[in-house]
OpenMM code with the backbone's topology and positions (N, CA, C; nanometers):
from openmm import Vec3, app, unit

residues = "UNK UNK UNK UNK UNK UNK UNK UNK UNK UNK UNK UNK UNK UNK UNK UNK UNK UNK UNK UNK UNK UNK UNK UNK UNK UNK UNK UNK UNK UNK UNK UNK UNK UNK UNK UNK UNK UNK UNK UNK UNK UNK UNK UNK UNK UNK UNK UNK UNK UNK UNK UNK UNK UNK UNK UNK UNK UNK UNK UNK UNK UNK UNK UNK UNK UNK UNK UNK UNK UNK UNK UNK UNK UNK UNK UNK UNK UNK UNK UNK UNK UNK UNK UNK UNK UNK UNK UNK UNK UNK UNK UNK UNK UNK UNK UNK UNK UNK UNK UNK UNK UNK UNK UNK UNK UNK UNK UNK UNK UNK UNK UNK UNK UNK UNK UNK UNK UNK UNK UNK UNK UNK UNK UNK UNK UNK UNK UNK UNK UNK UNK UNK UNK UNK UNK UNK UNK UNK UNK UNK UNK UNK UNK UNK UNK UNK UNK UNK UNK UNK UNK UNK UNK UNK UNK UNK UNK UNK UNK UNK UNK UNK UNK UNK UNK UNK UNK UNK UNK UNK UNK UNK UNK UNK UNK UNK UNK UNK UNK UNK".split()
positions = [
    Vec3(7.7542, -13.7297, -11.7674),
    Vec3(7.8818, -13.7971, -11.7510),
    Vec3(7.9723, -13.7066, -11.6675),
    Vec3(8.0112, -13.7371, -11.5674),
    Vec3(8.1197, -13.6839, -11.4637),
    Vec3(8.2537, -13.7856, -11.4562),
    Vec3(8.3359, -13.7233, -11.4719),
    Vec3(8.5091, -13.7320, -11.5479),
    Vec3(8.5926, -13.6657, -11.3861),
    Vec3(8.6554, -13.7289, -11.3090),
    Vec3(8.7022, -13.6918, -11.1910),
    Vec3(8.8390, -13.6691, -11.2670),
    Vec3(8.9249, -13.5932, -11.2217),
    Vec3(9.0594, -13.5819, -11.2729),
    Vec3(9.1569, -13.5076, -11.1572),
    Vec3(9.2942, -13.5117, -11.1848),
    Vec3(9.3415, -13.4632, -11.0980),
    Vec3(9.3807, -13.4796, -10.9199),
    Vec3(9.3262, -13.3587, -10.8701),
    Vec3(9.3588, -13.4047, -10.7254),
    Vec3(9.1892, -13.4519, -10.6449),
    Vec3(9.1001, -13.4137, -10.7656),
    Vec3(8.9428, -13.4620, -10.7332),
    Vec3(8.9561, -13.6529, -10.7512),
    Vec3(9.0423, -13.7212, -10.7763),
    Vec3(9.0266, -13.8782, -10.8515),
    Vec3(9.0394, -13.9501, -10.7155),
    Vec3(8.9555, -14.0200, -10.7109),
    Vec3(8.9474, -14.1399, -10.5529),
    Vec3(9.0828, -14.1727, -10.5136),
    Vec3(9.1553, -14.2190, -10.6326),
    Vec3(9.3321, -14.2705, -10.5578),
    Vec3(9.4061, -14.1427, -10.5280),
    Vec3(9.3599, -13.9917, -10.5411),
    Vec3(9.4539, -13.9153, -10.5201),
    Vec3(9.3879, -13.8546, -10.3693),
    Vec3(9.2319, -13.8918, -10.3693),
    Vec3(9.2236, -13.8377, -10.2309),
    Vec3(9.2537, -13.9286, -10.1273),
    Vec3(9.2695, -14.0686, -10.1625),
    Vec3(9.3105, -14.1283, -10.0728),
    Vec3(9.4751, -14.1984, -10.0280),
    Vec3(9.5344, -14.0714, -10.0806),
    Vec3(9.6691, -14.0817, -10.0864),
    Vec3(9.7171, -14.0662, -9.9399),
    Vec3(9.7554, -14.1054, -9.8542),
    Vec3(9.8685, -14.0460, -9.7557),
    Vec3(9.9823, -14.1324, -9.7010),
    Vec3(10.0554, -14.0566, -9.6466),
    Vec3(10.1632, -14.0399, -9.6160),
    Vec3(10.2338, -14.1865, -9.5341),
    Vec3(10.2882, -14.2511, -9.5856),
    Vec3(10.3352, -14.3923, -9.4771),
    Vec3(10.3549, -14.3411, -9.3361),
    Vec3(10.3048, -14.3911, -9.2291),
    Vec3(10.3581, -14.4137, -9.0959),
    Vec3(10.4702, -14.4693, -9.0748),
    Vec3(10.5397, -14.4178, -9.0033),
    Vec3(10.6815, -14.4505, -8.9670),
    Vec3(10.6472, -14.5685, -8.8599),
    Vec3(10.7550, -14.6372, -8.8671),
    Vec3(10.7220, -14.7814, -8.7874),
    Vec3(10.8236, -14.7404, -8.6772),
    Vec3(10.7973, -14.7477, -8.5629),
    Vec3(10.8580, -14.7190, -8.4188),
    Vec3(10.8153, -14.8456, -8.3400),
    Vec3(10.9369, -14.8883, -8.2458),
    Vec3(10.8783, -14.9950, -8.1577),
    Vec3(10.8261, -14.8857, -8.0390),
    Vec3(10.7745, -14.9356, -7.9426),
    Vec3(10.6968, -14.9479, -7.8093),
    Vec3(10.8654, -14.8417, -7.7748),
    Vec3(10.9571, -14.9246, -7.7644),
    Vec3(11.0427, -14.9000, -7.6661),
    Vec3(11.0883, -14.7333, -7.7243),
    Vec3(11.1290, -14.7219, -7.8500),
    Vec3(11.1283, -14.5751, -7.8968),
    Vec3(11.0405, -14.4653, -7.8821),
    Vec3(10.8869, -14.4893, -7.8805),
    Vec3(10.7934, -14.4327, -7.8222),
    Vec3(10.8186, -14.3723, -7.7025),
    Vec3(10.8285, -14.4572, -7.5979),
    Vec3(10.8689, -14.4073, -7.4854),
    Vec3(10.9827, -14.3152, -7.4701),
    Vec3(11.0910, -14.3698, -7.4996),
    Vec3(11.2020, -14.2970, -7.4894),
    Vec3(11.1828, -14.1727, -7.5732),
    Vec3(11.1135, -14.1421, -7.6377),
    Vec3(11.0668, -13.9735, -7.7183),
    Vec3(11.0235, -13.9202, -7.6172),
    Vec3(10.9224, -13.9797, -7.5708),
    Vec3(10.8372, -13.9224, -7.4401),
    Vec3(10.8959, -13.8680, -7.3725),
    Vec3(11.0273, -13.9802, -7.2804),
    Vec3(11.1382, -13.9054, -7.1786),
    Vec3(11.1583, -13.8350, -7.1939),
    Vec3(11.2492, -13.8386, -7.3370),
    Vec3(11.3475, -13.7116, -7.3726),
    Vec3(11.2390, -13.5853, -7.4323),
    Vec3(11.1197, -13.5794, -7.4432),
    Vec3(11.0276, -13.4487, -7.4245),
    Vec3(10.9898, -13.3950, -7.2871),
    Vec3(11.0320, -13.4848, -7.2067),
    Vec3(10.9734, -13.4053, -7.0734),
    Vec3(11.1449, -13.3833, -7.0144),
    Vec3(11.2477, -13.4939, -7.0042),
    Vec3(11.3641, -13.4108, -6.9883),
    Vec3(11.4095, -13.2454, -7.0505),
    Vec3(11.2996, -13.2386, -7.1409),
    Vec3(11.4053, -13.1083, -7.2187),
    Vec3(11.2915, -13.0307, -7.1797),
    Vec3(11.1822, -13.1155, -7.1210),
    Vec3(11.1105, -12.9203, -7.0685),
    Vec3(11.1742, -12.9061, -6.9388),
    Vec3(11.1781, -12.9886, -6.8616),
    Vec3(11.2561, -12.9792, -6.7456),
    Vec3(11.3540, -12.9464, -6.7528),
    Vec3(11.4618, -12.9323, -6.8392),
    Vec3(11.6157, -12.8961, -6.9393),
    Vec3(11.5325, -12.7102, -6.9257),
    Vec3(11.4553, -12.7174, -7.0047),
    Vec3(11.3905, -12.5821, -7.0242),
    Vec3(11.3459, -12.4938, -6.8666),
    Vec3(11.3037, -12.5807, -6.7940),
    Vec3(11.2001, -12.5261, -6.7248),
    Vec3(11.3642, -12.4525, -6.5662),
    Vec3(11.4635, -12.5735, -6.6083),
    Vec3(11.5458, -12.5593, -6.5118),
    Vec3(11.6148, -12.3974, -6.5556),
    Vec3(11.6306, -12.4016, -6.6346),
    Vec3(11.7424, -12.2240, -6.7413),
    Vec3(11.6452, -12.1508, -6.6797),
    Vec3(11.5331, -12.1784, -6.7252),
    Vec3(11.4577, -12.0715, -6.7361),
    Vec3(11.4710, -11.9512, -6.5808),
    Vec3(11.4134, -12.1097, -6.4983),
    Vec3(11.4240, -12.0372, -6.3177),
    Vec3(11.5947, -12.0094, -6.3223),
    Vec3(11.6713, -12.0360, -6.3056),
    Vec3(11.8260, -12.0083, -6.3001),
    Vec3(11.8172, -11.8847, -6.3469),
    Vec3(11.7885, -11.8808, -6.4821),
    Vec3(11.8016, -11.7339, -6.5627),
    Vec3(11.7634, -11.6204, -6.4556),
    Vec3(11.6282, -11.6350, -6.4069),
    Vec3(11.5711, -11.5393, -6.3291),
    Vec3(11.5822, -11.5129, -6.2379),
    Vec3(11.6761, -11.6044, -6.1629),
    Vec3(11.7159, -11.6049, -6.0109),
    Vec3(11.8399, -11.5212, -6.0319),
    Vec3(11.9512, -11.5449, -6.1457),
    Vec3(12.0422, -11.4596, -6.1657),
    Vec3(12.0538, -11.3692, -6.1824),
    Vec3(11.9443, -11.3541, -6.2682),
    Vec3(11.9335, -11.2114, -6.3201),
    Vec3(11.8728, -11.0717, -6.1857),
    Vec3(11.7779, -11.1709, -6.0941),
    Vec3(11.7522, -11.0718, -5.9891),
    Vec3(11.8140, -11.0559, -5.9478),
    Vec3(11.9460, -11.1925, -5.8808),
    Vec3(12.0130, -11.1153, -5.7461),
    Vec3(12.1761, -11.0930, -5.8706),
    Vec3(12.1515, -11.0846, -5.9288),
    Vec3(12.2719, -11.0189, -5.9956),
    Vec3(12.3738, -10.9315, -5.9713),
    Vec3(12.3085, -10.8137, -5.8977),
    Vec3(12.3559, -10.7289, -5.7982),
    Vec3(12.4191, -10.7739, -5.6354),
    Vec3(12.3832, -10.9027, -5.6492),
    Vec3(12.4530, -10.8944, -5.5182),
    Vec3(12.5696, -11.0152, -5.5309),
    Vec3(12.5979, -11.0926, -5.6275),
    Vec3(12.6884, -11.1599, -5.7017),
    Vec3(12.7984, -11.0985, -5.7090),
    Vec3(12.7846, -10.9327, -5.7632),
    Vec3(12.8780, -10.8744, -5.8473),
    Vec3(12.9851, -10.8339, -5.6928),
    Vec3(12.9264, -10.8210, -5.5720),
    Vec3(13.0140, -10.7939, -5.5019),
    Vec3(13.1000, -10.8793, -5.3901),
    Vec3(13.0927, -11.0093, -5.4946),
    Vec3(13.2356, -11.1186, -5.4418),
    Vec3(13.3360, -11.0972, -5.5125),
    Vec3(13.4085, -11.0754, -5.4461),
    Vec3(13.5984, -11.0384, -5.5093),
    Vec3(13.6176, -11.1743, -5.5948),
    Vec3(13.5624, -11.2698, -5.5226),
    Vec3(13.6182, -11.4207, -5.5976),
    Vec3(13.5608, -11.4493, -5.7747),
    Vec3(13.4213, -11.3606, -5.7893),
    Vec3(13.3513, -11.4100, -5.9062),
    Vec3(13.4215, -11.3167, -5.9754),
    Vec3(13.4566, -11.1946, -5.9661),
    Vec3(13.4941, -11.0810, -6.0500),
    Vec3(13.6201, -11.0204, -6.0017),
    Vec3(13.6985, -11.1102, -5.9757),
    Vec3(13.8232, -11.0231, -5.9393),
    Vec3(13.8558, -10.8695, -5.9789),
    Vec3(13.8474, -10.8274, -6.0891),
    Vec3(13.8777, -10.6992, -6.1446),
    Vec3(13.7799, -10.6410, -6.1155),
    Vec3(13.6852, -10.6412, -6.0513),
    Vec3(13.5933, -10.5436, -6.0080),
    Vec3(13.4718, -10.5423, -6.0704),
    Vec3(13.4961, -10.5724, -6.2545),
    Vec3(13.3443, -10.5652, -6.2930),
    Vec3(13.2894, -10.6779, -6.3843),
    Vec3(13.1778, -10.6808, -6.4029),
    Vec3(13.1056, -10.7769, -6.4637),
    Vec3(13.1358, -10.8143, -6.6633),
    Vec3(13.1306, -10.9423, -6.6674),
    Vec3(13.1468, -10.9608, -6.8262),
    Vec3(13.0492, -10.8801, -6.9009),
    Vec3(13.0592, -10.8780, -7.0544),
    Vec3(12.9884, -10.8014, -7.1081),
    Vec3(12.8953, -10.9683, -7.2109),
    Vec3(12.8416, -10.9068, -7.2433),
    Vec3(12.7632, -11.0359, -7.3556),
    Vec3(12.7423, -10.9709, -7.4650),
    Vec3(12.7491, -11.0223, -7.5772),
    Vec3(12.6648, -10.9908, -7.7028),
    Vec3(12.5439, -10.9735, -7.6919),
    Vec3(12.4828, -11.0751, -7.6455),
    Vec3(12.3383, -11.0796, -7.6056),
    Vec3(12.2584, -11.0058, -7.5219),
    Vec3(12.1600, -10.9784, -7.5110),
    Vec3(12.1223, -10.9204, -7.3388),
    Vec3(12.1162, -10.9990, -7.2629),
    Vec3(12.1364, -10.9745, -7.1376),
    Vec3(12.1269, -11.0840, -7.0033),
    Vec3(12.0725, -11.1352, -7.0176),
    Vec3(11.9006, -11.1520, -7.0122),
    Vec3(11.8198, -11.2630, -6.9287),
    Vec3(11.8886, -11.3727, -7.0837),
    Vec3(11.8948, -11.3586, -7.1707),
    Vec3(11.8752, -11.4125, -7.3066),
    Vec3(12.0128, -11.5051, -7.3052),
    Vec3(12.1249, -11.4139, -7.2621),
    Vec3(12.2327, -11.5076, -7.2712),
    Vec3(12.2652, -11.5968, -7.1633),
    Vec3(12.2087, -11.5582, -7.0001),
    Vec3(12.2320, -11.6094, -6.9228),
    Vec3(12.1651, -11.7882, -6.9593),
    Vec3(12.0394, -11.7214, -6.9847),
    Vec3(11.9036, -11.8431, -7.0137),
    Vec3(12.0400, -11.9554, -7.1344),
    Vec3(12.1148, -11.9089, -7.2099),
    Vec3(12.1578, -12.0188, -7.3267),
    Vec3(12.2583, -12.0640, -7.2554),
    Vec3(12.2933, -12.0031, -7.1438),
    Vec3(12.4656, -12.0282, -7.0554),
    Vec3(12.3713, -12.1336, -6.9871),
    Vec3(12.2614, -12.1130, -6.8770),
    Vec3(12.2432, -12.2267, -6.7697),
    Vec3(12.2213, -12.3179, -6.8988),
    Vec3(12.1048, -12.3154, -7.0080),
    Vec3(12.0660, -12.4168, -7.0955),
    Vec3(12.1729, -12.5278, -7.1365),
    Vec3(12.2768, -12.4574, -7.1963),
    Vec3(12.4264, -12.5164, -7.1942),
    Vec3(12.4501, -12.6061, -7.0650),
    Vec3(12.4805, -12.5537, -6.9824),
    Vec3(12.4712, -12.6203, -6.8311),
    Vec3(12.4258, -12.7364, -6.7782),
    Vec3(12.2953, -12.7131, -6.8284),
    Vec3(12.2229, -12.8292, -6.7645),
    Vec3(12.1740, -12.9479, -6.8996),
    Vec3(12.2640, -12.9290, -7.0182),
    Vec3(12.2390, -13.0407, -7.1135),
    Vec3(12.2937, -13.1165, -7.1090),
    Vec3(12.3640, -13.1632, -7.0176),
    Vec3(12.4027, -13.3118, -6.9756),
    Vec3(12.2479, -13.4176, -6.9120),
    Vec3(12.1872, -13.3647, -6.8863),
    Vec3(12.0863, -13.4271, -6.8632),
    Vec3(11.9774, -13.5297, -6.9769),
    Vec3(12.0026, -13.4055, -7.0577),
    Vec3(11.9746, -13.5417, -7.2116),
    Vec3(12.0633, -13.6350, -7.2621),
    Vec3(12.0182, -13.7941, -7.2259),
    Vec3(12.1068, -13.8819, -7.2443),
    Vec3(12.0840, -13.8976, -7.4457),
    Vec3(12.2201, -13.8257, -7.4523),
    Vec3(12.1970, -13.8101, -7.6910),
    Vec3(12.2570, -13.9692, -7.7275),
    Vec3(12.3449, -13.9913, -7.6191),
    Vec3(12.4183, -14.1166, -7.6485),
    Vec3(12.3215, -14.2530, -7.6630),
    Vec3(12.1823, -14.2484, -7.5791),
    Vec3(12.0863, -14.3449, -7.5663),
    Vec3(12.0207, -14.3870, -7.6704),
    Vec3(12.0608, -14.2820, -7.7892),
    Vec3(12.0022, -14.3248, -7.9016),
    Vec3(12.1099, -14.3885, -8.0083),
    Vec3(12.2374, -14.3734, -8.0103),
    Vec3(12.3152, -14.4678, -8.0603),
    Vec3(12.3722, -14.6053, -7.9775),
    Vec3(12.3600, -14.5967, -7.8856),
    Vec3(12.3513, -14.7188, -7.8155),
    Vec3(12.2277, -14.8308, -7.8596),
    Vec3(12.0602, -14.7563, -7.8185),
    Vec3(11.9906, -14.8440, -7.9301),
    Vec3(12.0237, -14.8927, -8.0476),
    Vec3(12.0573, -14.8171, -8.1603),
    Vec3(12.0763, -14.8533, -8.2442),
    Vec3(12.1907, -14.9415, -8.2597),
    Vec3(12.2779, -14.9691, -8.2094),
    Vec3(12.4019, -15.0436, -8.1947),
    Vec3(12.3559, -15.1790, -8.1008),
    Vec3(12.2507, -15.1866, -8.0513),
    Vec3(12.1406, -15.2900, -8.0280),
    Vec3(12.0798, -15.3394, -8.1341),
    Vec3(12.0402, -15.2611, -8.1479),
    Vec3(11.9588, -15.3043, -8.3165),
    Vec3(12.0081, -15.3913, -8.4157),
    Vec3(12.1250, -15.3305, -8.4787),
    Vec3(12.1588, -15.4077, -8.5255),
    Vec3(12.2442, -15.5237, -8.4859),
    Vec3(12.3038, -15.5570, -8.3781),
    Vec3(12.3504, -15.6436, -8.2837),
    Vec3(12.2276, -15.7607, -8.3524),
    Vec3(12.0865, -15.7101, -8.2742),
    Vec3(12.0175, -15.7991, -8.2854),
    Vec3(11.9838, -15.8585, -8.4367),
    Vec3(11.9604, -15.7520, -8.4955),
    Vec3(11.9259, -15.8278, -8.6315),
    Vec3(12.0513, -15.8894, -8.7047),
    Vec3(12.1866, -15.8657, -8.6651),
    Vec3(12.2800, -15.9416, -8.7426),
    Vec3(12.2517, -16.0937, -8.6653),
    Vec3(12.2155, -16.1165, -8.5010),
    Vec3(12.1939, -16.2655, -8.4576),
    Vec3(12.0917, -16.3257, -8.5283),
    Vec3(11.9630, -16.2366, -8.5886),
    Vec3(11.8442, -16.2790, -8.6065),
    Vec3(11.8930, -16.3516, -8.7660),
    Vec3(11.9799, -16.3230, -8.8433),
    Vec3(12.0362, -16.3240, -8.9763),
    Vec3(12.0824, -16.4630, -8.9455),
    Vec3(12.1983, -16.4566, -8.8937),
    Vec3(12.2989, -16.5668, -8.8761),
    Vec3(12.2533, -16.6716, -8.7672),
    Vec3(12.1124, -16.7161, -8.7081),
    Vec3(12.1065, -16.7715, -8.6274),
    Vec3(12.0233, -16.8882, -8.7248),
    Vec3(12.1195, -17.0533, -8.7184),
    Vec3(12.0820, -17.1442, -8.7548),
    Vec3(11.9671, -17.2270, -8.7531),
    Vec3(11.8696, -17.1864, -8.6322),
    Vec3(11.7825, -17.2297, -8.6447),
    Vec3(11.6653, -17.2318, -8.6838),
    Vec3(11.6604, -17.0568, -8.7017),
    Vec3(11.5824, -16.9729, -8.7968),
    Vec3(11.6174, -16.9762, -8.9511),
    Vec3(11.6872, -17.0958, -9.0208),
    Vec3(11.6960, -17.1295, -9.1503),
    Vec3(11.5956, -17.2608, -9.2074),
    Vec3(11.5603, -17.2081, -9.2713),
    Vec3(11.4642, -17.3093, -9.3639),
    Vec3(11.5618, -17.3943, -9.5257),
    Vec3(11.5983, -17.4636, -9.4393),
    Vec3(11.6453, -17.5611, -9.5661),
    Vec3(11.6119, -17.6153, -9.6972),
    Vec3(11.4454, -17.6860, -9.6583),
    Vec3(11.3670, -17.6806, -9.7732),
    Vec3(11.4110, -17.5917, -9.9153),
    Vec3(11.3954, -17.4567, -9.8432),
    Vec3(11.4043, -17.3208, -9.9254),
    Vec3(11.4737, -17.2368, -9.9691),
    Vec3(11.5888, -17.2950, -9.8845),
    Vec3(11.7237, -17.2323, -9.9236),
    Vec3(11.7225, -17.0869, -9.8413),
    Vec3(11.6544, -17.0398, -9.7185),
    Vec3(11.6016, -16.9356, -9.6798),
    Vec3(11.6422, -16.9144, -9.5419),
    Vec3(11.7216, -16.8055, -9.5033),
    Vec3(11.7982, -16.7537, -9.3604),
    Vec3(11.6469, -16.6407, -9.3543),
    Vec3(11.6254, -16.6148, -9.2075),
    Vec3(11.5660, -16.5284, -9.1654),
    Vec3(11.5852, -16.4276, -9.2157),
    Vec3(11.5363, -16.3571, -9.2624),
    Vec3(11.5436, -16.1692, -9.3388),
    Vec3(11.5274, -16.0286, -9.2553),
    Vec3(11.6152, -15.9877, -9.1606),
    Vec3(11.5553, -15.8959, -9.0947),
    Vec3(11.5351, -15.6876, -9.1693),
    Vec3(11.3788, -15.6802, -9.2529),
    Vec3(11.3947, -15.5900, -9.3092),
    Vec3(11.3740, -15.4708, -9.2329),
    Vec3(11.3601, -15.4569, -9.0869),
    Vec3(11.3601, -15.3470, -9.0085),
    Vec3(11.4129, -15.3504, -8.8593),
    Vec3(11.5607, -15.2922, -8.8597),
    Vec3(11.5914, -15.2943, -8.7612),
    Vec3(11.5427, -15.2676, -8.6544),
    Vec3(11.4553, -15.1562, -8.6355),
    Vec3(11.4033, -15.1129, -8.5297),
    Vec3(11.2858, -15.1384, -8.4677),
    Vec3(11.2410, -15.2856, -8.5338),
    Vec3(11.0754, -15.4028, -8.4737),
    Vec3(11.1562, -15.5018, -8.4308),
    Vec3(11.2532, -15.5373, -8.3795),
    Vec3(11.3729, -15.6177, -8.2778),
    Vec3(11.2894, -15.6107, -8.1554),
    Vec3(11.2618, -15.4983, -8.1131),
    Vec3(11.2493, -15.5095, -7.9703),
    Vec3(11.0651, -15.5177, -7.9486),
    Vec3(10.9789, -15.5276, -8.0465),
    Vec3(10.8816, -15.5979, -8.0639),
    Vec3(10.8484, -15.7120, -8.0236),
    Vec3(10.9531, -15.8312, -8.0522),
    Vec3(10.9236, -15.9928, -8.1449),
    Vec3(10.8742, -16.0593, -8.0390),
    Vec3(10.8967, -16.0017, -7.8972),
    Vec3(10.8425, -16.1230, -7.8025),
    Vec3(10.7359, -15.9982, -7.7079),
    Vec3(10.6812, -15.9568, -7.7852),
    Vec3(10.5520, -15.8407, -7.7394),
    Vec3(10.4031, -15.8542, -7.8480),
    Vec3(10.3143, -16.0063, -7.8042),
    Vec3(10.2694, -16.0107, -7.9477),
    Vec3(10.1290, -15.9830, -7.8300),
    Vec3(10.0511, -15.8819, -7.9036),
    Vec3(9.9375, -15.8435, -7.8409),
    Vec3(9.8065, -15.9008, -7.9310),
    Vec3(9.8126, -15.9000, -8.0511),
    Vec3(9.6942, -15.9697, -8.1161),
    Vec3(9.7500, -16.1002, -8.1603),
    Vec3(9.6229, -16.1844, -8.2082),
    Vec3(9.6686, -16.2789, -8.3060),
    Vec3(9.5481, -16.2839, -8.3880),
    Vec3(9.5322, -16.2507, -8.5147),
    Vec3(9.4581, -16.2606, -8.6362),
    Vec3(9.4490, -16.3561, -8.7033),
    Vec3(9.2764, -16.4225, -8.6909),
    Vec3(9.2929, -16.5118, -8.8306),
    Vec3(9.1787, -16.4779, -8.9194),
    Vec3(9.1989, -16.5841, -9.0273),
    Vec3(9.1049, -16.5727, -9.1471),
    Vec3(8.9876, -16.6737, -9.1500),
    Vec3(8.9454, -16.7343, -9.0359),
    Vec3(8.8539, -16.7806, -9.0262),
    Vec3(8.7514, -16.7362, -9.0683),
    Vec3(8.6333, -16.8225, -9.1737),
    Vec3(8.5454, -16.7395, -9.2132),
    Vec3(8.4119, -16.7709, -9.1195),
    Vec3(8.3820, -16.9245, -9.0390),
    Vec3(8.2970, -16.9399, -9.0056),
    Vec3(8.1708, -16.9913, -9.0657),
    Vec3(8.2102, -16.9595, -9.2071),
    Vec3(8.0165, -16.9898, -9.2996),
    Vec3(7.9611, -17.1117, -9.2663),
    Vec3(8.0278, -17.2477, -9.2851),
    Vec3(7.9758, -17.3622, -9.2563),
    Vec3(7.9409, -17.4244, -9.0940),
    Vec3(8.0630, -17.3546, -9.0537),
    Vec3(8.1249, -17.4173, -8.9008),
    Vec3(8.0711, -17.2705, -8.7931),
    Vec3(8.0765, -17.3162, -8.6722),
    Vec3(8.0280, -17.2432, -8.5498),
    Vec3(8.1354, -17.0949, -8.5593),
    Vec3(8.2683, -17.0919, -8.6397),
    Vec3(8.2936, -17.0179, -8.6197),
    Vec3(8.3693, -17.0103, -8.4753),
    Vec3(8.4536, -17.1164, -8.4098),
    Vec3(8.4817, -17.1269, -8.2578),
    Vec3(8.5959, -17.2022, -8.2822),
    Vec3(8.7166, -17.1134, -8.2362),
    Vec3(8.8963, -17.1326, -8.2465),
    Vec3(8.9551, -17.1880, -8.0758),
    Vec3(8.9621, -17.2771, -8.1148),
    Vec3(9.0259, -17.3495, -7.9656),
    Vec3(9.1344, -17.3514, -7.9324),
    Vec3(9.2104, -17.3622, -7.8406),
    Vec3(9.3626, -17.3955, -7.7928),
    Vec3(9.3761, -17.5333, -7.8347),
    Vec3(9.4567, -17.6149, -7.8886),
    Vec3(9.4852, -17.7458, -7.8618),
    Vec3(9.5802, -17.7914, -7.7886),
    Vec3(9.7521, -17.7196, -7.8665),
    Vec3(9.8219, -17.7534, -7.7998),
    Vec3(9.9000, -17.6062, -7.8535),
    Vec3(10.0590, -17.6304, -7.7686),
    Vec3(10.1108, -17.5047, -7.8006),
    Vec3(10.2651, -17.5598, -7.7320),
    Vec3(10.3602, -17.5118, -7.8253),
    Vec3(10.4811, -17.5314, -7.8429),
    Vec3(10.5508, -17.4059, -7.7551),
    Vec3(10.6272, -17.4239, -7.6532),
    Vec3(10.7078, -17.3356, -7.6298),
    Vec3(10.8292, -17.3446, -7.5491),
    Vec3(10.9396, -17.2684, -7.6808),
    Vec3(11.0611, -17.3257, -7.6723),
    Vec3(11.0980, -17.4878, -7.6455),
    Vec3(11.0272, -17.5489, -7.7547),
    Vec3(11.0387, -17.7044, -7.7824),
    Vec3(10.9449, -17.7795, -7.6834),
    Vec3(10.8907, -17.6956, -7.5916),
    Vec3(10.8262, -17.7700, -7.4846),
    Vec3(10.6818, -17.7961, -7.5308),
    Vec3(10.5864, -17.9242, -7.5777),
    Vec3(10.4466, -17.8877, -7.6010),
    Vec3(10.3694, -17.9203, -7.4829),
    Vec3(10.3045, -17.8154, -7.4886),
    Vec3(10.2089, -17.8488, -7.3791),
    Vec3(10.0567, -17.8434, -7.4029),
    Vec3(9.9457, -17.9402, -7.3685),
    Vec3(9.7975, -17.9905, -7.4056),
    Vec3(9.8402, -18.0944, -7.5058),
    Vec3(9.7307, -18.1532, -7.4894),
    Vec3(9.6892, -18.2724, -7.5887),
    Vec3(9.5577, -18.2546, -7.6864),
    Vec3(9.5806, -18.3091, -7.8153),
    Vec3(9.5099, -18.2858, -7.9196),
    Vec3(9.4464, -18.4065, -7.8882),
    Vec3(9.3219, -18.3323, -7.8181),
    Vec3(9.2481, -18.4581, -7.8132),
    Vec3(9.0792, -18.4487, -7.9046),
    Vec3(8.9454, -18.5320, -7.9004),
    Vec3(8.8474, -18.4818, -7.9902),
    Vec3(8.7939, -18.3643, -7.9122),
    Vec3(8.8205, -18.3899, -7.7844),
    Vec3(8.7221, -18.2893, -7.6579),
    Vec3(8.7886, -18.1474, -7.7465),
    Vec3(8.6849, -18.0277, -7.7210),
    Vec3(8.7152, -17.8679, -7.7545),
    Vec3(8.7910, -17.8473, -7.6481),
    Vec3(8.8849, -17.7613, -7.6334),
    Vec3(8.9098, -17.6889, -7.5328),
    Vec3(9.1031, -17.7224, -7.5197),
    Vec3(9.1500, -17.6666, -7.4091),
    Vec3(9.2805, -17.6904, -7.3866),
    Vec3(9.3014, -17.7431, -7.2557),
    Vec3(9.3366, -17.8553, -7.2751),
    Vec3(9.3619, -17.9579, -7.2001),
    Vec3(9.4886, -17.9576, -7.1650),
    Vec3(9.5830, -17.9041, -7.0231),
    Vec3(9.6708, -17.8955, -6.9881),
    Vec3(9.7073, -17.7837, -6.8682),
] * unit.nanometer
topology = app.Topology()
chain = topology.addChain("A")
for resn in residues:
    res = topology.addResidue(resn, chain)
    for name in ("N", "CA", "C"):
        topology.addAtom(name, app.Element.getBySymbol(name[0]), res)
């Protein structure tokens, strides 16, 4: 007799972690803003080093240093210069692009709530939007799944007809296929 317990028990090894639900369009925009900030990075970095070489020959414009000599830093040069350009050039990450989405977001899901035609009367039932951020999904449908089992029948799903935006188009006729 073998007794599994603990973190050895089938439901505990097959425990993990929920996936976070991201649309398409957030995906991307991570992406951007990872290659803006190496480029954010990659820009300090050369600046840093360009300054830091000709540094010496900076110091002898009357206009940059009027009093004759150079600031001091807490930091050491290459280190503070590198957080001064970094500073500099962070206008380039758009931070605002992500509350703007979201101020989309819910835009959309308060229309998706309050929009009359998406109410089911029968049921007493307004559209439910439980995730703001699958909005920009709803008209991106890449599969369609069914439960067809096939046992009796060929197992063979046809077009008949198809509704869009009130418009139908094909005829349900006996012939297979989509007629239109």
């Amino acid at each position: 007799l073998v007794v599994y317990t603990g973190g050895d028990t089938r439901m505990a090894r097959n425990q993990h972690p929920p996936t976070a639900k991201m649309a398409n369009l957030e995906r991307s925009i991570n992406r951007t803003i990872k290659v803006v900030m190496g480029l954010q990075v990659t820009m300090a970095l050369v600046s840093d080093l360009l300054y830091c070489s000709y540094k010496h020959v900076f110091a002898g414009f009357w206009y940059l240093f009027p009093d004759g000599k150079q600031d001091t830093h807490i930091l050491p040069d290459p280190i503070g210069y590198f957080l001064t350009f970094f500073l500099i050039y962070s206008n380039l990450l758009p931070i605002s692009l992500y509350a703007q989405l979201e101020m989309c977001n819910f835009c959309q899901a308060h229309f998706i709530k309050n929009d009359l035609s998406m109410y089911d009367e029968p049921q007493d039932c307004p559209a439910a939007v439980r995730s703001t951020n699958l909005c920009h999904e709803l008209g991106q449908v890449s599969y369609i799944f069914s439960d067809k089992t096939g046992t009796l029948t060929q197992n063979v799903m046809e077009l008949k007809q198809i509704s869009v935006a009130g418009s139908i188009f094909g005829e349900a006729k006996s012939l297979g296929g989509f007629c239109g």
